[in-house]
C-alpha positions as CSV (number, residue, x, y, z in Angstrom):
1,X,54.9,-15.0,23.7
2,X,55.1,-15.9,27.6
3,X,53.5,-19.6,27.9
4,X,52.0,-18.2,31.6
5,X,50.7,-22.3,32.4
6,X,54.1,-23.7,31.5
7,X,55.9,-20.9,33.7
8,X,53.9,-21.6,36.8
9,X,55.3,-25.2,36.6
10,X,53.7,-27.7,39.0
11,X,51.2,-25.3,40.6
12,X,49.6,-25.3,37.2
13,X,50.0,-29.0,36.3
14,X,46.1,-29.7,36.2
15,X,46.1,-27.0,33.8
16,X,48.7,-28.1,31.6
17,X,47.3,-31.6,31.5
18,X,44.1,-30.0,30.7
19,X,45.4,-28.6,27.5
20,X,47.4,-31.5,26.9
21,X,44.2,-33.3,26.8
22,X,41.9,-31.0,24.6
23,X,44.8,-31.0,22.0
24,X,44.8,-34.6,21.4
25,X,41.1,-35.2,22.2
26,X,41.1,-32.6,19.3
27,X,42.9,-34.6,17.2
28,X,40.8,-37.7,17.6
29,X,37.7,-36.2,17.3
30,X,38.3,-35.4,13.7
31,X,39.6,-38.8,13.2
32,X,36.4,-40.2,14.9
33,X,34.8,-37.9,12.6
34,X,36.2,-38.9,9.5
35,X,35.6,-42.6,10.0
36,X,31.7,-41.8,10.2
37,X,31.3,-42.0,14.1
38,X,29.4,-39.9,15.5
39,X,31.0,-39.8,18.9
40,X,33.1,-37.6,20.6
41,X,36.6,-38.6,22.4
42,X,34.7,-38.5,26.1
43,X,32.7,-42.1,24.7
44,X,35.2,-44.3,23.9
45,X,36.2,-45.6,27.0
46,X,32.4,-46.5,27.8
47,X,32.3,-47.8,24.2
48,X,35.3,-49.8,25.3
49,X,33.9,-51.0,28.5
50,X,30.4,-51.9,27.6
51,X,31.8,-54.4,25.1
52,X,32.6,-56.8,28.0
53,X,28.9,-56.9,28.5
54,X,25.8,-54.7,30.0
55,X,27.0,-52.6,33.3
56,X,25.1,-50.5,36.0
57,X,26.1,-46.6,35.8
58,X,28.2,-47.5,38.9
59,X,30.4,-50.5,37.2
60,X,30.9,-47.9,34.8
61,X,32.2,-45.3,36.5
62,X,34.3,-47.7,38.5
63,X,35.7,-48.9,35.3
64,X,36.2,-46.1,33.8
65,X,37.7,-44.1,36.7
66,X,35.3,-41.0,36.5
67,X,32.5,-39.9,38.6
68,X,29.4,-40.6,37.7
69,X,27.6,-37.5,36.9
70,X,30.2,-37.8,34.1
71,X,29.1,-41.7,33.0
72,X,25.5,-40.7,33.5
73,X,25.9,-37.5,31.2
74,X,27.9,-40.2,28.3
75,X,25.2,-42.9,28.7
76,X,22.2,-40.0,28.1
77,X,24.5,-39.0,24.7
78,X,25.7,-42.2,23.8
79,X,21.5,-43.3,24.3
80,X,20.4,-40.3,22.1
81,X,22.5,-41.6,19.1
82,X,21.4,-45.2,19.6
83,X,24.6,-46.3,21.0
84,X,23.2,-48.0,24.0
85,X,20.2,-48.5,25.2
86,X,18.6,-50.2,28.9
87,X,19.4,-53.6,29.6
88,X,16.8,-56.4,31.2
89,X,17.9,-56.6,35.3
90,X,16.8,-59.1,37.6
91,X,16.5,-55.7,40.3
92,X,14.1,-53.1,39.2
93,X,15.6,-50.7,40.8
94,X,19.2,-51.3,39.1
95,X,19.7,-49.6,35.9
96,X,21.6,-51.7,33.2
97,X,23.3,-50.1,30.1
98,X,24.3,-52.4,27.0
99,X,25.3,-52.1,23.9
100,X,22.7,-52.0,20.8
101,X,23.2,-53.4,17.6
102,X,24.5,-50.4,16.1
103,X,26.8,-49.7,19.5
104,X,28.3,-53.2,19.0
105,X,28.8,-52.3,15.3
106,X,30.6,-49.1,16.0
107,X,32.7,-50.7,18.5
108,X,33.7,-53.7,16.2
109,X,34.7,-51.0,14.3
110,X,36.4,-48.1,16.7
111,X,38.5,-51.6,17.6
112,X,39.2,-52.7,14.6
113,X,40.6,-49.9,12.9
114,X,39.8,-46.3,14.8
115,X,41.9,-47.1,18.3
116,X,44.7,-48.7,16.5
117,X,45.8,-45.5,14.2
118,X,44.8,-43.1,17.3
119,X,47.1,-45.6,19.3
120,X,50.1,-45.3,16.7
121,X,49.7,-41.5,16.5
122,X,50.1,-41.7,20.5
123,X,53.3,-43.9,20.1
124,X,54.7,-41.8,17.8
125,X,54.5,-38.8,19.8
126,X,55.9,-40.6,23.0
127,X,58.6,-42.9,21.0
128,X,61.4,-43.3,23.3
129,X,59.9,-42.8,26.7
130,X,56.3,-44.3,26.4
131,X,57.0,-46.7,28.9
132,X,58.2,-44.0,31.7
133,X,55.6,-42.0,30.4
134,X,52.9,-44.3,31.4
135,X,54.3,-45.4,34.6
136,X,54.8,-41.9,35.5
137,X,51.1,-41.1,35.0
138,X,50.0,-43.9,37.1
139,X,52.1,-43.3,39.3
140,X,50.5,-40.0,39.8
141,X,46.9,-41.5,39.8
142,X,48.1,-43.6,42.7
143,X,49.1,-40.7,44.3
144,X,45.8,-38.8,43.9
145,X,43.8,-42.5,45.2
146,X,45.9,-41.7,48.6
147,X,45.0,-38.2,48.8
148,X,43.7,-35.6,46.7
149,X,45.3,-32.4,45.4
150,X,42.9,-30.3,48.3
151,X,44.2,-32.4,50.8
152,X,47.8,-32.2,50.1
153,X,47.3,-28.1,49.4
154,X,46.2,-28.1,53.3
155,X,48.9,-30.2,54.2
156,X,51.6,-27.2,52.4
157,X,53.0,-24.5,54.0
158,X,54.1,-21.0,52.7
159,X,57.7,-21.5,54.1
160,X,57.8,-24.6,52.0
161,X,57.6,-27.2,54.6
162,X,56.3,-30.8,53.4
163,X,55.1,-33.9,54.7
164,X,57.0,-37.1,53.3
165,X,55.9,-40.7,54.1
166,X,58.2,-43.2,55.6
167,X,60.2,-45.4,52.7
168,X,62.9,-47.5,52.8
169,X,65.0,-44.8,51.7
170,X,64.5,-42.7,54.5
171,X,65.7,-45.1,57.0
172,X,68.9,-44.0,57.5
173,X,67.3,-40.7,57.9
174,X,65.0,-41.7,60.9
175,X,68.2,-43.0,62.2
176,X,70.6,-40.2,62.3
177,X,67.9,-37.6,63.2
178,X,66.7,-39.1,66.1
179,X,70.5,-40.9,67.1
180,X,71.3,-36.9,67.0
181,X,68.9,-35.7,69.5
182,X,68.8,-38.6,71.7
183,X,72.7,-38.6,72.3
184,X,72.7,-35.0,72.9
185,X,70.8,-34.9,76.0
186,X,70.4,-38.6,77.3
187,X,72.0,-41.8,75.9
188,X,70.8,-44.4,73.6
189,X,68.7,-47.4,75.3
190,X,68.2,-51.1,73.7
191,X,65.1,-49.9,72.6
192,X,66.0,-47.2,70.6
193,X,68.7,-48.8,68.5
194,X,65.9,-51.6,67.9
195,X,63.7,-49.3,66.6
196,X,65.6,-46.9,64.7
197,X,67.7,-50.0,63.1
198,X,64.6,-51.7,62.5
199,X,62.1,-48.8,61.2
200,X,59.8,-51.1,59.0
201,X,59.9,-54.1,61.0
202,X,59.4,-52.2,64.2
203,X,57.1,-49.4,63.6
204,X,55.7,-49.5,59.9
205,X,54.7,-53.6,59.4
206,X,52.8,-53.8,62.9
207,X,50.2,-51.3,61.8
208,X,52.1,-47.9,62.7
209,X,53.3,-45.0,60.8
210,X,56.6,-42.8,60.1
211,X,56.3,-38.8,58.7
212,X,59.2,-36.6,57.9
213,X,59.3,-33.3,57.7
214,X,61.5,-32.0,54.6
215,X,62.9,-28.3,54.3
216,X,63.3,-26.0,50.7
217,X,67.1,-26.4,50.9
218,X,67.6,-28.5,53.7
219,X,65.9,-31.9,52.7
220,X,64.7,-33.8,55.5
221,X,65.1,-32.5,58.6
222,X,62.6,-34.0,61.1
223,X,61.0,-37.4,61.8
224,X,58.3,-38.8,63.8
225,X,56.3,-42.3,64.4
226,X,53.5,-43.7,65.7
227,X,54.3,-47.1,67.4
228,X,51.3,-49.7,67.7
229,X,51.4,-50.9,71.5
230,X,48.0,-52.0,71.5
231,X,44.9,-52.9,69.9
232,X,44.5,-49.0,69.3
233,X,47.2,-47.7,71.7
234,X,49.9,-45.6,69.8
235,X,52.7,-44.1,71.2
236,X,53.8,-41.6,69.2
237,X,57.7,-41.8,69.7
238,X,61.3,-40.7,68.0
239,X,60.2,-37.1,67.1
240,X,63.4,-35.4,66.7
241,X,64.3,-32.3,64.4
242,X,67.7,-31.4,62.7
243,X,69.4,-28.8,64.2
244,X,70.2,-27.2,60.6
245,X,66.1,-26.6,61.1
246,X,66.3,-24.5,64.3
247,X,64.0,-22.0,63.6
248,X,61.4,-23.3,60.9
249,X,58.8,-24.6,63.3
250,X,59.8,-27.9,61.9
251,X,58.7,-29.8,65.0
252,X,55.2,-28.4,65.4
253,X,54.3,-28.2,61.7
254,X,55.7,-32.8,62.5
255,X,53.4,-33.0,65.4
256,X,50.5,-31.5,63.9
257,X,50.5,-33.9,61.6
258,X,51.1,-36.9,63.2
259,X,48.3,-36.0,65.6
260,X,46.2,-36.3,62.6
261,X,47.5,-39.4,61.7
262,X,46.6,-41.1,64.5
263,X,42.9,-40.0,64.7
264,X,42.8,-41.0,61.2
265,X,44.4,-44.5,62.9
266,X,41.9,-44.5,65.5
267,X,44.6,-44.1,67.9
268,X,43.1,-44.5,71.6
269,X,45.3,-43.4,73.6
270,X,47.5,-41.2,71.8
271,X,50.3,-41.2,74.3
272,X,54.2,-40.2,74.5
273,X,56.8,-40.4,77.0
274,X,59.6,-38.0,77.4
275,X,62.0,-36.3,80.0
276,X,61.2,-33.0,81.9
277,X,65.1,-32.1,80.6
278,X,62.9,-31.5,77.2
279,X,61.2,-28.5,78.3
280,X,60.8,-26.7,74.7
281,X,59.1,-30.2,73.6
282,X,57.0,-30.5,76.6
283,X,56.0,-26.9,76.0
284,X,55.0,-27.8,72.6
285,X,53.2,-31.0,73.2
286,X,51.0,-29.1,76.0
287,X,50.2,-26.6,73.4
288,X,48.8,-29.0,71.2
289,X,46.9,-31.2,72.9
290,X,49.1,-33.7,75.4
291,X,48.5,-33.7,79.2
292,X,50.4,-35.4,81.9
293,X,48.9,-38.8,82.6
294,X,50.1,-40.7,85.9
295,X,48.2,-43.9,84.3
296,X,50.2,-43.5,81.0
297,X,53.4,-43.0,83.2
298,X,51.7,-46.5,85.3
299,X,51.3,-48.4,82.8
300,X,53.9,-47.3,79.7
301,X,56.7,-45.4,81.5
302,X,58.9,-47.8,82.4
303,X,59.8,-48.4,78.8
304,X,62.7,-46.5,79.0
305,X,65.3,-45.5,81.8
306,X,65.3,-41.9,80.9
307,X,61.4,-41.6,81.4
308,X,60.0,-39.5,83.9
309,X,57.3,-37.6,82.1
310,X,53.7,-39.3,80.1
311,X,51.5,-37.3,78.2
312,X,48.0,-38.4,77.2
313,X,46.6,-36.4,74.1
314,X,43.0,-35.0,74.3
315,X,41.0,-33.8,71.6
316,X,39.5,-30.4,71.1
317,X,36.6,-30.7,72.7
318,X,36.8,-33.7,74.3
């Protein structure tokens, strides 16, 4: 029979992780259950954590890593069987969950004996990979701290475009993308080889930022960053698009972006400098937001050689 959630791959990988769970949740509830516990799986962990001593709901959930509603629904349960009960607290209006003498038995003995057989079974099912396994899944819960699965679904794109941050890797990248454009129409200045030879040093350890735009197929084939020049100015500079990426709306889909980044940066002014040579950019920066500046021109332009066009961005609205 078709397994429909492993078929869908990624897309379903909350899914599958969801089943994963309930299987082995299943498995250690009738463990739990046949060493006279009357818990389910979902307590442990505050079992666990309350040993270290009475917390708030909050210091729970923190702890724990799951929302409260879920903590506060545990501590009711975990009340109800005697479990835990209200702690003295110095503030009234601070709630304080410990440990009764019966929760501090069962824990004693959910340490003692139940988590180590429930931790062997584990073991044994990822003997051979349990350390990649683990890092793996942290990795991923880092991931999710930076931004949530609804944020990076707004961030995709039907044609497959992606947004990729700016690591070391990717340096020669940011290079030869914007070394391509660059030397196609102009020539390259001081300032650009010490920026795209220095990427991290230049642009990322300052405060700024770097995107890249990568392509089903193509890999990356677009860069951008936003270059602290101030104590909020940010130029957003080297935008540049492969030209194997004609076509995609690479660039736009960048800019976007970035643009987002920097408000999120509290970027004031959002600025850029170009050349009027770089019509179809100009076109596209216009569309989305940047207006030509003579005070950005005053006061930035002479940056480079090749500058004869600033652009100040404006918000919707604004």
């Amino acid at each position: 029979m078709r397994d429909v959630i492993a078929d869908m791959g990624p897309a379903f990988l909350g899914s599958r992780l969801k089943r994963l769970a309930e299987r082995m949740q299943a498995g250690a509830m009738n463990t739990i259950a046949d060493a006279g516990l009357a818990m389910q799986p979902g307590h442990m962990a505050v079992l666990a954590a309350l040993r270290a001593g009475p917390m708030t709901i909050g210091q729970l959930a923190e702890t724990i890593g799951i929302s409260q509603p879920g903590v506060t629904r545990s501590v009711g349960q975990l009340g109800n069987l005697g479990i835990l009960a209200d702690a003295p607290a110095a503030d009234q209006r601070t709630r304080l969950v410990e440990l009764t003498e019966t929760g501090r038995a069962a824990a004693h003995q959910a340490a003692s004996d139940l988590w180590p057989r429930i931790g062997m079974a584990a073991q044994e099912l990822l003997e051979g990979f349990e350390d990649r396994f683990m890092a793996q899944i942290a990795a991923i819960e880092r991931a999710l701290d930076e931004a949530s699965i609804a944020e990076r679904a707004a961030r995709a794109r039907p044609d497959g475009l992606r947004l990729r941050e700016f690591s070391d890797d990717l340096a020669r990248d940011f290079h030869d993308i914007n070394a391509q454009w660059i030397n196609a129409m102009f020539s390259l200045e001081a300032t650009d080889r010490e920026v795209l030879e220095n990427p991290r040093a230049r642009i990322i350890e300052p405060g700024g930022a770097i995107l890249f735009v990568e392509a089903p197929g193509l890999g990356v084939v677009g860069a951008c960053a936003l270059q602290k020049t101030g104590p909020s100015s940010f130029e957003l500079t080297k935008m540049g698009v492969r030209e194997s990426a004609r076509g995609l709306k690479a660039g736009e889909f960048l800019l976007d972006a970035m643009i987002a980044r920097a408000g999120d940066m509290g970027a004031d002014p959002l600025y850029l400098l170009t050349n009027r040579k770089c019509a179809a950019a100009i076109h596209l920066y216009e569309k989305l937001g940047f207006n030509h500046d003579a005070e950005i021109m005053a006061s930035y332009g002479a940056r480079y050689a090749r500058c004869d066009v600033a652009m100040r961005y404006t918000a919707p609205g604004a």
